[in-house]
TORPA-4810 file (N, C-alpha, C, O; in nm, 3 decimals):
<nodes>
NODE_1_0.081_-0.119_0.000_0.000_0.000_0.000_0.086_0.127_0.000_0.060_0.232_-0.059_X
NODE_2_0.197_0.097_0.079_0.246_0.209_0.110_0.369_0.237_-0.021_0.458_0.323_-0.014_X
NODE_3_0.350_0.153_-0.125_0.437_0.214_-0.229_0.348_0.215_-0.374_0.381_0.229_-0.492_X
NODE_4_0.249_0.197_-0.321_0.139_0.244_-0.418_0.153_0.398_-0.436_0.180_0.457_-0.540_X
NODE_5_0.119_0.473_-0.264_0.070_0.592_-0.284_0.254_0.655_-0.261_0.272_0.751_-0.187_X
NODE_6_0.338_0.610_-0.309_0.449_0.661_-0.316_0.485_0.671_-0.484_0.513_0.778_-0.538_X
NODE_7_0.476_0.525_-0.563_0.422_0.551_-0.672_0.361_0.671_-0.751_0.411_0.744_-0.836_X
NODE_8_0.214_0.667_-0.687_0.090_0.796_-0.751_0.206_0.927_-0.729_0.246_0.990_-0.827_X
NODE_9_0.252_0.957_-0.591_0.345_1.057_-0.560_0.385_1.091_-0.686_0.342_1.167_-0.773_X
NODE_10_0.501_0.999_-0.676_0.593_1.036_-0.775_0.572_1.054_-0.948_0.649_1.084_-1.040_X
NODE_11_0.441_1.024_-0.942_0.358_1.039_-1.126_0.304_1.143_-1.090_0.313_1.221_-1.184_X
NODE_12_0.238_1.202_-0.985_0.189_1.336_-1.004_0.289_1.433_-0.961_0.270_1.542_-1.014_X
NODE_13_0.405_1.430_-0.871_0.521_1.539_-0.943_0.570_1.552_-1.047_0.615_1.658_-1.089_X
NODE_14_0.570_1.413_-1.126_0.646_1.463_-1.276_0.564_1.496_-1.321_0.596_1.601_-1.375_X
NODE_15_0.416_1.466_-1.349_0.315_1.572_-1.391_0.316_1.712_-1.363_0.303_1.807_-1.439_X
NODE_16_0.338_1.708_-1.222_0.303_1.901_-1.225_0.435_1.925_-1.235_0.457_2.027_-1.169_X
NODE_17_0.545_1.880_-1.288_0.673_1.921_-1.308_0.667_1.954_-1.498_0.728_2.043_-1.556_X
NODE_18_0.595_1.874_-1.546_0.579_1.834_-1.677_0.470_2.052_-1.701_0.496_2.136_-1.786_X
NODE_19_0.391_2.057_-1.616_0.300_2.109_-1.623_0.364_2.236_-1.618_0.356_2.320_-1.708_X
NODE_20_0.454_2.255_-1.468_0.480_2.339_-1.463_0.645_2.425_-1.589_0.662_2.540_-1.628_X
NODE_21_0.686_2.363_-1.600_0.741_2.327_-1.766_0.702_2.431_-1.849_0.752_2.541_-1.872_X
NODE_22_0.562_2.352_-1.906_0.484_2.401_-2.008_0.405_2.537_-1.975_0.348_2.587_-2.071_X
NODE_23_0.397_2.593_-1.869_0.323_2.707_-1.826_0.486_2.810_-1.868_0.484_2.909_-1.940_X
NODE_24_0.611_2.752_-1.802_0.704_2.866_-1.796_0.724_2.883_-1.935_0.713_3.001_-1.966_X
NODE_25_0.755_2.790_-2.054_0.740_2.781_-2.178_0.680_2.864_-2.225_0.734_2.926_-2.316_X
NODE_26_0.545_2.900_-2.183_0.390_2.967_-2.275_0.470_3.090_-2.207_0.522_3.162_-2.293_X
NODE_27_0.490_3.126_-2.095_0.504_3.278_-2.018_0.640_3.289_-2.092_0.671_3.407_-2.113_X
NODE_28_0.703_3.224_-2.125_0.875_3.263_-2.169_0.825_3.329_-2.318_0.856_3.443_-2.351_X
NODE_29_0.746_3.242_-2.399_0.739_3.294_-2.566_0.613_3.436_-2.514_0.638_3.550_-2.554_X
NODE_30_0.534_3.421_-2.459_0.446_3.553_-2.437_0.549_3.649_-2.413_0.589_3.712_-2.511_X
NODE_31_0.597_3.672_-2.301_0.673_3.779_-2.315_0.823_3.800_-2.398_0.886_3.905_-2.386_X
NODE_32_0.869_3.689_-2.480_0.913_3.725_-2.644_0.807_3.832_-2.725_0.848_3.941_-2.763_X
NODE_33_0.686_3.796_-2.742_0.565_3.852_-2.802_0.549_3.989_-2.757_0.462_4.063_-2.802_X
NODE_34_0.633_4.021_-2.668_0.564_4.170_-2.574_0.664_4.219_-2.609_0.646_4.312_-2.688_X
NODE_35_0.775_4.195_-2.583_0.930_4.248_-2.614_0.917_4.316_-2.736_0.919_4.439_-2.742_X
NODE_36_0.898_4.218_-2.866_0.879_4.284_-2.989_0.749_4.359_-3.047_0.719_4.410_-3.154_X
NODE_37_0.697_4.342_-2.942_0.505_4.438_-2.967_0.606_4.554_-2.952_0.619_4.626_-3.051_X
NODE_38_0.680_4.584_-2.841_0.734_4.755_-2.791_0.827_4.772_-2.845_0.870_4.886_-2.831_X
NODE_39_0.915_4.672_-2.939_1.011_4.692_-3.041_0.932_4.762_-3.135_0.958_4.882_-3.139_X
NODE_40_0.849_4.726_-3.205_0.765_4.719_-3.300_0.686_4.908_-3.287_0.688_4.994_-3.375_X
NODE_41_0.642_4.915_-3.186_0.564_5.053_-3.130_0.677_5.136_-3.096_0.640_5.254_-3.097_X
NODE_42_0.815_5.122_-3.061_0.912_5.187_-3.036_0.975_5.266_-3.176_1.012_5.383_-3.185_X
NODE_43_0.974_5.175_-3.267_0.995_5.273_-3.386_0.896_5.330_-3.445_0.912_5.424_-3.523_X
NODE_44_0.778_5.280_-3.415_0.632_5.336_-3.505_0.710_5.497_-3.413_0.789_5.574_-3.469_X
NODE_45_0.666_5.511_-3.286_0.706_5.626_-3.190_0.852_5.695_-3.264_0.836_5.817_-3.272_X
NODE_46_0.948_5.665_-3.302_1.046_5.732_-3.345_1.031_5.756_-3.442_1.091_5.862_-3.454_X
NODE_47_0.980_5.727_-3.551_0.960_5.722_-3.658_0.838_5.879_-3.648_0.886_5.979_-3.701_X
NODE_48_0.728_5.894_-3.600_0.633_5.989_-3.564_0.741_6.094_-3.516_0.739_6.195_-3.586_X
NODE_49_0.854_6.095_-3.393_0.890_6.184_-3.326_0.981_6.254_-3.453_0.977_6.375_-3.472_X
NODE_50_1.080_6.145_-3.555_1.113_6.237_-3.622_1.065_6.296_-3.750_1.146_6.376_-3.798_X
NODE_51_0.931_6.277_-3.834_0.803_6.325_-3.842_0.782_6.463_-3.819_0.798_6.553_-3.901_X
NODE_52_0.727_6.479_-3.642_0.729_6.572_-3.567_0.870_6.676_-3.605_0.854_6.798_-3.618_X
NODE_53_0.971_6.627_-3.616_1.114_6.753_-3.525_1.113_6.759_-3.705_1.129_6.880_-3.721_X
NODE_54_1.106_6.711_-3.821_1.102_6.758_-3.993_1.049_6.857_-3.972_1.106_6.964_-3.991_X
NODE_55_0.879_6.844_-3.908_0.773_6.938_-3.953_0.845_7.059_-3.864_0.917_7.152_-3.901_X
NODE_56_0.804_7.025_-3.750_0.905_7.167_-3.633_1.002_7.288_-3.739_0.982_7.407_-3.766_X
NODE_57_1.141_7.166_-3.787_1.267_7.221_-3.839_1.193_7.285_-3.985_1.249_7.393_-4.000_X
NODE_58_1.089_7.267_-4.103_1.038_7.384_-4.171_0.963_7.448_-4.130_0.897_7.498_-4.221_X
NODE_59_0.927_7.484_-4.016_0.836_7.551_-3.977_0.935_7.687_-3.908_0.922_7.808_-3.930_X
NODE_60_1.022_7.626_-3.830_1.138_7.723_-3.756_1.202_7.791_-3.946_1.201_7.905_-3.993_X
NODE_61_1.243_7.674_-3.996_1.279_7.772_-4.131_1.168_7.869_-4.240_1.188_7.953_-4.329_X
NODE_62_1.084_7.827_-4.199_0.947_7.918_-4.254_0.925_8.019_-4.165_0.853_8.106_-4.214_X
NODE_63_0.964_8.043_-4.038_0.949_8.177_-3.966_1.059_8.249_-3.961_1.061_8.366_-3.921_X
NODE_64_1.183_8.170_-4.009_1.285_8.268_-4.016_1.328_8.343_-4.124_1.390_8.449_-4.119_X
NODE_65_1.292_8.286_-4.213_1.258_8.350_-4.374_1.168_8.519_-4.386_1.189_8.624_-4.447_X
NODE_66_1.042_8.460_-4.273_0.985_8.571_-4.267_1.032_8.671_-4.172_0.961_8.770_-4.154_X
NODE_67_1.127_8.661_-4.117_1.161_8.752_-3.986_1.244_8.835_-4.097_1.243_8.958_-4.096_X
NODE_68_1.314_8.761_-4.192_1.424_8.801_-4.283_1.293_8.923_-4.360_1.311_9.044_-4.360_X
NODE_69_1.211_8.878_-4.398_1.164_8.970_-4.500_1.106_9.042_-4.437_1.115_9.135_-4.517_X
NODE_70_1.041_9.090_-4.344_0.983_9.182_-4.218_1.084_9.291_-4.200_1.060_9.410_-4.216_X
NODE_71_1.209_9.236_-4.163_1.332_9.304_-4.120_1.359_9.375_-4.299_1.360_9.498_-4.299_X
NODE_72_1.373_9.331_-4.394_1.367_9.368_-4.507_1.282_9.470_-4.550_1.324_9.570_-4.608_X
NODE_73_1.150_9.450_-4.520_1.020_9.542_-4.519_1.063_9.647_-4.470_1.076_9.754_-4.530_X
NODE_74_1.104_9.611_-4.285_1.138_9.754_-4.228_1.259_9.843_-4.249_1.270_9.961_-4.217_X
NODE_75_1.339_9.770_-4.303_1.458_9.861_-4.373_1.387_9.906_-4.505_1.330_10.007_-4.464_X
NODE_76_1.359_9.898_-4.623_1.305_9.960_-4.683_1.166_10.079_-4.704_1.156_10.169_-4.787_X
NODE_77_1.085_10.043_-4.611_1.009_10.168_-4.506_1.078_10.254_-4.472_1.059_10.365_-4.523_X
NODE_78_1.177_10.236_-4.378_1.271_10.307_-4.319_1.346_10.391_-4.448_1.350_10.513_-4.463_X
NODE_79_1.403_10.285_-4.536_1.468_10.431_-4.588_1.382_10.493_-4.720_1.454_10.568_-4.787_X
NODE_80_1.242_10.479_-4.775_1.194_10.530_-4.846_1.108_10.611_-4.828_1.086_10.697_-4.913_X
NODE_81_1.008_10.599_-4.662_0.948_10.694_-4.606_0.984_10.719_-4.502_1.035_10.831_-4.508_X
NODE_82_0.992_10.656_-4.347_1.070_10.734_-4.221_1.136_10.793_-4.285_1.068_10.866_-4.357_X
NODE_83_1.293_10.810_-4.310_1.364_10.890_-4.288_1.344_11.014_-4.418_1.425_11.106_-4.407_X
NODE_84_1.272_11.022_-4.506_1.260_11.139_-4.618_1.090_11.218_-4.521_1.053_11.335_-4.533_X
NODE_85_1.043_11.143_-4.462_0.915_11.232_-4.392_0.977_11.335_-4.254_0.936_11.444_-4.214_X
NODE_86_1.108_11.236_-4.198_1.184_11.309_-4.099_1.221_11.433_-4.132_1.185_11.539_-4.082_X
NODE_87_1.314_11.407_-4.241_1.377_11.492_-4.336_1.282_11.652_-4.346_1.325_11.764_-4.318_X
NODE_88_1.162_11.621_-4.386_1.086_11.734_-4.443_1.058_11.753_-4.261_1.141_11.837_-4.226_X
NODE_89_1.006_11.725_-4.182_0.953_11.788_-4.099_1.062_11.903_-3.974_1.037_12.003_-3.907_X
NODE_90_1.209_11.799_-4.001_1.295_11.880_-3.933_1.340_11.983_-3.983_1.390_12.072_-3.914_X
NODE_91_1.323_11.993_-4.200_1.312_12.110_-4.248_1.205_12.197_-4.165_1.247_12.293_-4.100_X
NODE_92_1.096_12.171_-4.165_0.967_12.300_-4.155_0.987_12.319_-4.008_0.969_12.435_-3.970_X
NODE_93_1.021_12.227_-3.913_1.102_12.323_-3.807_1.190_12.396_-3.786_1.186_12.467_-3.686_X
NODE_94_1.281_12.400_-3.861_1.402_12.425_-3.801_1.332_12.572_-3.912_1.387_12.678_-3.885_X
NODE_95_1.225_12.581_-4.022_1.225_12.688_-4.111_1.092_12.777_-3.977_1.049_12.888_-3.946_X
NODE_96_1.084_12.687_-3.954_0.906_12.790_-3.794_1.015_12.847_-3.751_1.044_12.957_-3.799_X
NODE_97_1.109_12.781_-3.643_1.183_12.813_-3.564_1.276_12.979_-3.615_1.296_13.081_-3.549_X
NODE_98_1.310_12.948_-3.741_1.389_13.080_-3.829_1.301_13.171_-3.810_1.328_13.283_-3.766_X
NODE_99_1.170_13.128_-3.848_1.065_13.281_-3.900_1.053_13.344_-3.759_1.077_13.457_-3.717_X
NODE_100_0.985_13.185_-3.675_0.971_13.251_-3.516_1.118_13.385_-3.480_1.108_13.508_-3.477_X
NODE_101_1.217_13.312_-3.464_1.321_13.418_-3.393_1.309_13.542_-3.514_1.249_13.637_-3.464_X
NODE_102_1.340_13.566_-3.635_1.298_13.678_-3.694_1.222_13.781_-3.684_1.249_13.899_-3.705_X
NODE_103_1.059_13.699_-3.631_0.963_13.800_-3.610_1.007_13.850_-3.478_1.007_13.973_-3.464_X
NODE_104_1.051_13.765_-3.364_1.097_13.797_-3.227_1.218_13.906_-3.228_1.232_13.989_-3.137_X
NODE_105_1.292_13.897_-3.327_1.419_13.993_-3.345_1.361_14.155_-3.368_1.375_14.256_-3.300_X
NODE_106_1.277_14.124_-3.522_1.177_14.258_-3.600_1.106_14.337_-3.510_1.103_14.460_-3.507_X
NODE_107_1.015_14.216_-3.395_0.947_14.268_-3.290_1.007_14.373_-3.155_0.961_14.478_-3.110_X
NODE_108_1.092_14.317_-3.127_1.142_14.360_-3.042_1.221_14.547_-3.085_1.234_14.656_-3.030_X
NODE_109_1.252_14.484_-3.211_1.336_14.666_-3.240_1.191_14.767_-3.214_1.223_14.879_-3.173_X
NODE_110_1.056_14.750_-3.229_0.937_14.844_-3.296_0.942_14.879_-3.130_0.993_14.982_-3.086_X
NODE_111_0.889_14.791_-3.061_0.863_14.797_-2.904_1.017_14.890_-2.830_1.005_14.971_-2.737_X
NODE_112_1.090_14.871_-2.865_1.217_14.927_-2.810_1.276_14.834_-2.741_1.360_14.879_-2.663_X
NODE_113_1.262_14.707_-2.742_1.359_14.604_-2.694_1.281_14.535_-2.611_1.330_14.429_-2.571_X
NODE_114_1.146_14.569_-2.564_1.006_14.501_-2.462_0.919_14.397_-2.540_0.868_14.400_-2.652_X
NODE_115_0.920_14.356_-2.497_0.780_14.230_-2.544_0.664_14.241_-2.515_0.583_14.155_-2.550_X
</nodes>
């Protein structure tokens, strides 16, 4: 009797030895399967990020183009109207300013030197 159930023993450890085997087997190739799922999604992801930093890098060169022609704009503003509208207005002052002291000079002789 007593090497009967020593027997059964020893057929149902190599069973759940057999069993347990085949479970680490299935969990060993599953996570093979996971490894390369995030291989797999790891470049989809790099592949998008550099995607992303292309679009970024013409976009940074599409605003710097325009900073160029803005800055272009305002130098040519600058020197075809600012500075020729300057021009005339520091003329017609500096021509007030002449007439002003003139009349102030003319004035002053009639009065006898009083204001």
């Amino acid at each position: 009797m007593l090497a009967t159930v020593r027997d059964i023993a020893i057929i149902l450890l190599a069973v759940e030895t057999i069993v347990f085997f085949l479970v680490l087997i299935v969990l060993g190739w599953q996570g093979y399967r996971l490894v390369k799922l995030f291989q797999s999604k790891a470049e989809e992801f790099s592949g998008l990020g550099r995607g992303i930093m292309e679009s970024a890098k013409g976009t940074a060169d599409t605003a710097g183009e325009t900073a160029t022609r803005v800055k272009g704009s305002a130098d040519f503003l600058s020197d075809t109207v600012v500075t020729p509208v300057i021009r005339v207005v520091s003329a017609a002052s500096g021509a007030r300013g002449f007439v002003s002291a003139l009349f102030r000079l003319s004035g002053s002789s009639k009065n006898g030197g009083k204001r």
